[in-house]
N, C-alpha and C positions, 0 to 999 in steps of 0.2 A: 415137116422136116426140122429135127432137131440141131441150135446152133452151138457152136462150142468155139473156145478161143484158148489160144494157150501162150505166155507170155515169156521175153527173156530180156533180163532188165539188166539196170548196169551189175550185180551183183553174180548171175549166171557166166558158165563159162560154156558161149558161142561155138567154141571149138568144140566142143563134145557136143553137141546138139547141131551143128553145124557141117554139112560137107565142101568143104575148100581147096579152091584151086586161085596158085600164086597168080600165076601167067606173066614172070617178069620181074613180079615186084613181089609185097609179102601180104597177107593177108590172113585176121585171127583176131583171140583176143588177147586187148594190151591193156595196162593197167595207166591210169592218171586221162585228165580232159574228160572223164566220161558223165555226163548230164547225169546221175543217179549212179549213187553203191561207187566201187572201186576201176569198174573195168569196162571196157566197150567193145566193139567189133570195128577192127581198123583197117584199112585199105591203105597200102602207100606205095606210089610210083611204079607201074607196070607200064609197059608198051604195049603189051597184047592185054586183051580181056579177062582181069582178075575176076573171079567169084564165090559167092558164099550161097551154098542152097539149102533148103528146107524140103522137107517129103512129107506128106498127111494124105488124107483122103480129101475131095473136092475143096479145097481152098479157095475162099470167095474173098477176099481181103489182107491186105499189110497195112498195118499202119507204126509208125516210125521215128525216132527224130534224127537226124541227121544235121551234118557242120561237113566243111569243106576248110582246109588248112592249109596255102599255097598262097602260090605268084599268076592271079588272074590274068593270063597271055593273050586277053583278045577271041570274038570270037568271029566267025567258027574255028572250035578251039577240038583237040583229040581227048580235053578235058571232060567226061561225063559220070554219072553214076546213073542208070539203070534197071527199072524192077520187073523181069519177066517173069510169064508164067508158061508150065506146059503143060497140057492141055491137044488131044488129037491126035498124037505124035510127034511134037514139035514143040521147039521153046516158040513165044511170043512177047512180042514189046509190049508192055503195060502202060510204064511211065519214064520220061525221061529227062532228066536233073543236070544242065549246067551251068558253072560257073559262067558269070556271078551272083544269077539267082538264088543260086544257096548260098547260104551267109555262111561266116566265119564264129557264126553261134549256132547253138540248136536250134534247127525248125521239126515243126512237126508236120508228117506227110503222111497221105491214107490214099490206097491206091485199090479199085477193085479190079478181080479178073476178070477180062470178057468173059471166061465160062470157067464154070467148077475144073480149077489143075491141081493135078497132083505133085507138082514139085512149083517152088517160087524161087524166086535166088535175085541178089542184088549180084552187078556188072557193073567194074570201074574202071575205066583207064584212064591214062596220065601221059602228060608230055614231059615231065621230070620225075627223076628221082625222091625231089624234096615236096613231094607233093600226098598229100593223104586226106580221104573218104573216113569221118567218123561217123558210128552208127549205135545208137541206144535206144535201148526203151522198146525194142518190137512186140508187138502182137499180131496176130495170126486170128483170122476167124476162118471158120470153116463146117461143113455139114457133114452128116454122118455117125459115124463110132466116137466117141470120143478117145482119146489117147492119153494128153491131159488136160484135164478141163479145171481153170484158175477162174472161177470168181472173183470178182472184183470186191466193188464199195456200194453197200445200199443208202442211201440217201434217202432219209425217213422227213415227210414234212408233213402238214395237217392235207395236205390231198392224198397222203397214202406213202408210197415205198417204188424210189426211183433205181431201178438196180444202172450199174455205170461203168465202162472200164476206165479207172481211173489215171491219171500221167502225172499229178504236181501235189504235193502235199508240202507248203513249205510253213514254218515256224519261226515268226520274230518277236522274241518277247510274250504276248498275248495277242499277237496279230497272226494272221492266218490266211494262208493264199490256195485255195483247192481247184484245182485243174481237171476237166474231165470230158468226154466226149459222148454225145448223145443226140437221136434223132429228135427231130421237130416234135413228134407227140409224148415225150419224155420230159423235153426241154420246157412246152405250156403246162404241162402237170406242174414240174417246179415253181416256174413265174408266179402260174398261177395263185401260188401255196404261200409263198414269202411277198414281206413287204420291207424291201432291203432300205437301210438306214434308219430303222425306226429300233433302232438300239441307244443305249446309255451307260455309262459307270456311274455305279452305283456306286460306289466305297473302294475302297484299298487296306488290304490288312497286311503290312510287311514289302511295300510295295508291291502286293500281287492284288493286280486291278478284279474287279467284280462286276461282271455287267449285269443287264435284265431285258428282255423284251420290252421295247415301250406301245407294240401292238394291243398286250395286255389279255390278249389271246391264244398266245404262243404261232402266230402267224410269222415270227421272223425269224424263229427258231427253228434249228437242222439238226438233223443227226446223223455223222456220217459213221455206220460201223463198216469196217474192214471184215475182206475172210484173214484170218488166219494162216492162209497157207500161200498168198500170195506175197511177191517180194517186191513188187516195181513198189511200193511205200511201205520201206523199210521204219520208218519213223514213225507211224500210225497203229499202234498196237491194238490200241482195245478203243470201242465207241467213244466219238466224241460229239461235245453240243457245241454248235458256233449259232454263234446270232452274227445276222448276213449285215454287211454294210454298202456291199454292190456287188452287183450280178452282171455280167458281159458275155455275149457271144459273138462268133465270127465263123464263115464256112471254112472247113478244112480245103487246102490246096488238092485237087485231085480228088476229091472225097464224091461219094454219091448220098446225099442226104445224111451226111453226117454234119456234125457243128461242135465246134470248139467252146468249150464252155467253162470261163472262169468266176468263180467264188472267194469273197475276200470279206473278211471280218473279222471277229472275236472269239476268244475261249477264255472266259471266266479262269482265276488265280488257283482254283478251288480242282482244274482240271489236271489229269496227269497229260500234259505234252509230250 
């Protein structure tokens, strides 16, 4: 069985891709707060059950980042955000989100469905007005036909070629923080492949630092090229080399053998950023 995923990131407009109901309050997308690009998918203050749903064939997975924006009232609160699926004839509860477990920042959340559904949809209510559900960065996996199918980032190291759906590409200077999620036998390829901290600068030409592998093998060296046609890393144009300075993992909330996996190091003066 063929898998496939299709992404919609802060730069996507939710509302066309999206079928929405207010129930109360508003819901859609809004521009400013959104974790990537310009825009989010926003929930604010409903008394009945807002939502936003998705349609594919078998959908086996959401993954997410989400922030919660309010006056945490205590719980048990009418305060929730929720990910069903349906599946049978019937919606079903996946997963279920309340303050003040979700933070006032982005988190990231991976939810799978008991069994292949064909519609998924996030569920918010609210005990105020002033209260709002943001949501960025989703991806969608699922089996069958594909519809649209977005490649990510391959991740090239001397064990071979790590493919990855990717969530963080951040740039400071010549430093570099790459966020990405991947199962346990993806995640030993990598380890196995790099030896992080065994970097240097070498030189500086115009203040644009130069580094080197101090493996001398090219064992701490990556390369991560981007497709083309995907947007959640709008800043990642064309292949880049980082030499690694630390490697981190942690399980996704709600995740079934998924793992969060951050990448932090260097790009040579010499790279286009």
């Amino acid at each position: 069985m063929t898998t496939y995923s299709t992404s919609f990131e802060g730069s996507s407009d939710f509302t066309n891709n999206w079928t929405t109901y207010a129930g109360g309050g508003s819901v859609g997308r809004t521009a400013g707060n959104a974790r990537t690009g310009s825009y989010k998918l926003a929930f604010q203050g409903a008394s009945t059950d807002a939502t936003a749903t998705y349609s594919n064939t078998s959908i086996t997975n959401i993954t997410f980042y989400a922030r919660y924006d309010g006056s945490v009232d205590g719980l048990p609160s009418p305060d929730y955000l929720r990910v069903d699926s349906y599946y049978g004839g019937s919606w079903h509860l996946e997963e279920e989100i309340y303050p003040p477990s979700i933070s006032t920042s982005y988190q990231q959340y991976s939810v799978d469905t008991t069994s292949p559904a064909s519609q998924i949809r996030f569920r918010a209510t609210f005990s105020a007005a002033d209260e709002f559900y943001y949501i960025d960065d989703v991806t969608i996996t699922y089996t069958g036909t594909s519809l649209v199918y977005n490649p990510d980032v391959t991740i090239t190291c001397s064990g071979g070629d790590v493919e990855c759906r990717a969530s963080r590409w951040d740039v400071s200077d010549y430093s570099v923080v790459f966020e990405t999620w991947l199962k346990k036998s993806s995640l030993k390829v990598l380890k196995d492949s790099i030896k992080p901290g065994a970097v240097q600068e070498l030189y500086k030409i115009f203040d644009r630092p130069f580094y080197y592998d101090q493996s001398w093998e090219g064992l701490n060296t990556i390369t991560l090229t981007p497709n083309p046609y995907r947007r959640s890393l709008p800043y990642m144009r064309s292949p880049k080399t980082m030499f690694v300075k630390s490697i981190s993992d942690s399980p996704l909330p709600g995740a079934s053998g998924w793992i969060n996996v951050k990448i932090e190091g260097y790009i040579s003066g010499n790279s286009d950023l």
